[in-house]
N, C-alpha and C positions, 0 to 999 in steps of 0.2 A: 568662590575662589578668592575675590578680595577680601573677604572676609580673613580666610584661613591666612593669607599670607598678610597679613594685618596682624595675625595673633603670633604669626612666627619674628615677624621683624619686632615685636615688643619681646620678644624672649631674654633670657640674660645672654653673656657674653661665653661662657663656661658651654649651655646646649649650642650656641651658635657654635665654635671648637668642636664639640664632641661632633653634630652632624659634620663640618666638613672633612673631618678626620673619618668618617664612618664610609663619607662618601669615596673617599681616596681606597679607604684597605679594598671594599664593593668592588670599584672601578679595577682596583690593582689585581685581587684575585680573580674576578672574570676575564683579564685580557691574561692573566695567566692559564686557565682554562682553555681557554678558546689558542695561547700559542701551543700547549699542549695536545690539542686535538687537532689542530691541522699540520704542526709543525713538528708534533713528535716529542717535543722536549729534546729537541739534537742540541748536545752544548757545547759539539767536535766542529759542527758546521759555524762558520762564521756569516753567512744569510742569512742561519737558523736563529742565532746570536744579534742579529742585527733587528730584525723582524720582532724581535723578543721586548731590542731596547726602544724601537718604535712603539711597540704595544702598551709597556709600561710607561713609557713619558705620557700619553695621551689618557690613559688610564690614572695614572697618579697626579698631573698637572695640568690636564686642558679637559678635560670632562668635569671632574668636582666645581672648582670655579663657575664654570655654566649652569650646570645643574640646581648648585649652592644661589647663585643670581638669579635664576629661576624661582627658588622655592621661598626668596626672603625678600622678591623687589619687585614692583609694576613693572620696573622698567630696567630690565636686567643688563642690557647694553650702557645704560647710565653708570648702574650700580657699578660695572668693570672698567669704567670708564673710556670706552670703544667706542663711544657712540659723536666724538669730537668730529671731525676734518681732519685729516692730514695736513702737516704746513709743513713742505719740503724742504724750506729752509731752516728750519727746526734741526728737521731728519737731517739734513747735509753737516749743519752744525754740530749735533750727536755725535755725527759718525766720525769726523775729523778731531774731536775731542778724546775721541776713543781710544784713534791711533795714534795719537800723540801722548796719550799717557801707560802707554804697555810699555815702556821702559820702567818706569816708576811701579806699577804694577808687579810687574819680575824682580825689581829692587825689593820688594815690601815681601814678596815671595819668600827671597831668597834669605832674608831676614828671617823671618818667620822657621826657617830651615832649622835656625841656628839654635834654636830654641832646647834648652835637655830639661828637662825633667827630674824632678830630686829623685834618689835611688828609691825609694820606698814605693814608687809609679815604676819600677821598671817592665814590669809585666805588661801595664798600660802602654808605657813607649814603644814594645817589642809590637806590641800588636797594632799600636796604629802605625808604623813602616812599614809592618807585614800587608797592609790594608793599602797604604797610599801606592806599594810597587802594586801590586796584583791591578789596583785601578789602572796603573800607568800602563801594564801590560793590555787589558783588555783593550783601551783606549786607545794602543799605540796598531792593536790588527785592526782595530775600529777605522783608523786613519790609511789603515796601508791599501792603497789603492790605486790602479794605472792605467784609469782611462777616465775622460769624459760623464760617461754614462753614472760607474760608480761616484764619481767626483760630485756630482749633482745631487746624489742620493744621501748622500754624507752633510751637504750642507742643510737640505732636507731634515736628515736625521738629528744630527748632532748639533744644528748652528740653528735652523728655525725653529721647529717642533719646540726646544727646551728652552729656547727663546720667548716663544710666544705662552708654550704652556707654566714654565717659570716664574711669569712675573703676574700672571693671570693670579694665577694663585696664591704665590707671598706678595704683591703689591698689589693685586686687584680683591682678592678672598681676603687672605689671614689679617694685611696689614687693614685693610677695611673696617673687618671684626675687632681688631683690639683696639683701633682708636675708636671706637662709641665706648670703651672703658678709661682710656686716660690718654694724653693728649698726643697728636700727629706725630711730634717728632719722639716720641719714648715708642710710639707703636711703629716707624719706619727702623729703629735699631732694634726693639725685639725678632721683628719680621727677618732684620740681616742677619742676625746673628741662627735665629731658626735654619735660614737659608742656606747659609753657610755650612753650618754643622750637618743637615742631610745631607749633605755631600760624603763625609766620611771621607775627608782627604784635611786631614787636622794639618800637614804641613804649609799649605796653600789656606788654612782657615781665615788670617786679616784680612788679606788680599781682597778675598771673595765677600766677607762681611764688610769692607770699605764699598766695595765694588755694588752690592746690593743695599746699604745705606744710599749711595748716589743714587740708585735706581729711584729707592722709595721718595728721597728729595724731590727728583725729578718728575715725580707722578704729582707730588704736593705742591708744585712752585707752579708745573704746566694744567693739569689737572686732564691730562691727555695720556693715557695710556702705551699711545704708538711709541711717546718719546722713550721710555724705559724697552719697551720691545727691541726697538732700535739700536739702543744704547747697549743691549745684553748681545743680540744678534750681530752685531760686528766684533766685540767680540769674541765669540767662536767661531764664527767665521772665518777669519786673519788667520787662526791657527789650524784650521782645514785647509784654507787654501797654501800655506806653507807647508805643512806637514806633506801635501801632494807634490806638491812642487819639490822638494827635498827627495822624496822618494822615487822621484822621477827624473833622478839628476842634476837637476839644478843646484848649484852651490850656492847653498844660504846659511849664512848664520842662522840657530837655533835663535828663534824667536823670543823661547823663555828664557833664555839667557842675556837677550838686549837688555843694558841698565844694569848689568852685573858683573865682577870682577874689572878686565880693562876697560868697560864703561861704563861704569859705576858711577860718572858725571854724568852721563847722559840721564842714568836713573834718575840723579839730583833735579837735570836740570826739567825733566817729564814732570816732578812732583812740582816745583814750582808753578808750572804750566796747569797742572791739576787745582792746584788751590786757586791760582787766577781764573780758571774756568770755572770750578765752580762755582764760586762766587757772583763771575759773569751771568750763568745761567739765574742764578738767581735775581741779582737785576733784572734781567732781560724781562724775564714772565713775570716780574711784579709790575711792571711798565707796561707789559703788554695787558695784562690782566683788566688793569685799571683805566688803560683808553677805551677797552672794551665796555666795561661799565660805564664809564663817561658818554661813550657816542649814538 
């Protein structure tokens, strides 16, 4: 068995792509199968619908990665880089970085909005509007929920799962594989901008390719996998737990709109804070890195 997985981690960079792309369609069509035979293929029920988009996150983004670590590493919990400690203060710092820059995040959105297209794409531009409302709809019964129970289920679905199996696979899998071809930071922007584009929401595309570059920095500067988890996991989070809370009464300003139009300083003043943080974090773990080797 060391042997084989010996001969597969010398493979080139192109088989290593192809298997983990083989493993994903595998994954994705068996959990389709399997929602099919228990669930009917109902795509009027919204459980049916939900159960559906459990099945495929874990199927296309938290199986491949494992399996892929499995078949190309001794030490497959290294290799995804999961096998660290948690440092809470890390996590606490994440997450506070997170919420402070979703102003600026909706600014860069909203930008991104404005963007046309020469006429000779016009066929292109029809069809990705047609693409990003249909997401918005699905996403939006996705979030409509008015209890507890559901509310829980949601963070579950929508805010961890895609979370965890998210960055497993473009920060722990893809981005892994293309830097043994060229160096960390060309393979953390290929990785964002891949990440980005499967989404199929071209209007929100910087945003989320900004947003998945910082992940992949922050898997390279910490070398700790949880921080990117974390960092992705709030959020979606914020906007679950808003989107409830809004549906259930509460009078809140629309989240995606903080940092846009009448506070459109506040965007400014988010992006500031972003470049200072990144930056931050980058000191931080180079310092922390190297006491660690020191001591």
């Amino acid at each position: 068995m060391t042997n084989f997985k010996g001969m597969l981690a010398q493979s080139g960079i192109t088989s290593k792509l192809l298997v983990l792309v083989g493993l994903t369609v595998f994954f994705t069509i068996f959990g389709m199968l399997v929602w099919t035979l228990i669930l009917h293929a109902n795509t009027t029920d919204i459980n049916s619908l939900k159960w559906l988009q459990l099945i495929q996150s874990v199927g296309m983004f938290v199986l491949p990665p494992f399996v892929f670590a499995y078949l190309y590493s001794e030490k497959p919990m290294n290799f995804l880089n999961l096998d660290k400690r948690i440092i809470w203060s890390d996590i606490a710092l994440v997450i506070m970085f997170m919420i402070v820059i979703i102003p600026f995040i909706n600014l860069l959105g909203h930008l991104n909005q404005q963007l046309v297209l020469p006429k000779v794409f016009s066929g292109l531009e029809t069809w990705m509007k047609t693409s990003e409302e249909q997401a918005m709809q699905f996403t939006e019964k996705l979030l409509d929920v008015h209890n507890i129970r559901a509310l829980l289920f949601n963070i579950f679905l929508i805010a961890l799962i895609p979370a965890l199996g998210e960055e497993l696979f473009f920060r722990g899998a893809l981005q892994g594989v293309i830097q043994q071809k060229t160096n960390v930071k060309a393979a953390i922007w290929i990785a964002a901008i891949i990440f980005s584009a499967i989404h199929l929401q071209f209007y929100g595309f910087i945003p989320r390719m900004l947003l998945g570059a910082f992940f992949g920095y922050l898997l390279m500067w910490s070398e700790n996998m949880w921080l990117p988890i974390a960092a992705h996991f709030t959020n979606n989070v914020l906007a679950v737990i808003f989107y409830y809370l809004k549906n259930n009464g509460y009078q809140l300003p629309d989240i995606d709109m903080i940092g846009t139009g009448n506070t459109f300083w506040l965007g400014c003043i988010s992006g500031a804070f972003a470049l200072l943080g990144f930056f931050y974090f980058k000191k931080r773990f180079f310092h922390k890195n190297n006491s660690e080797v020191n001591s």
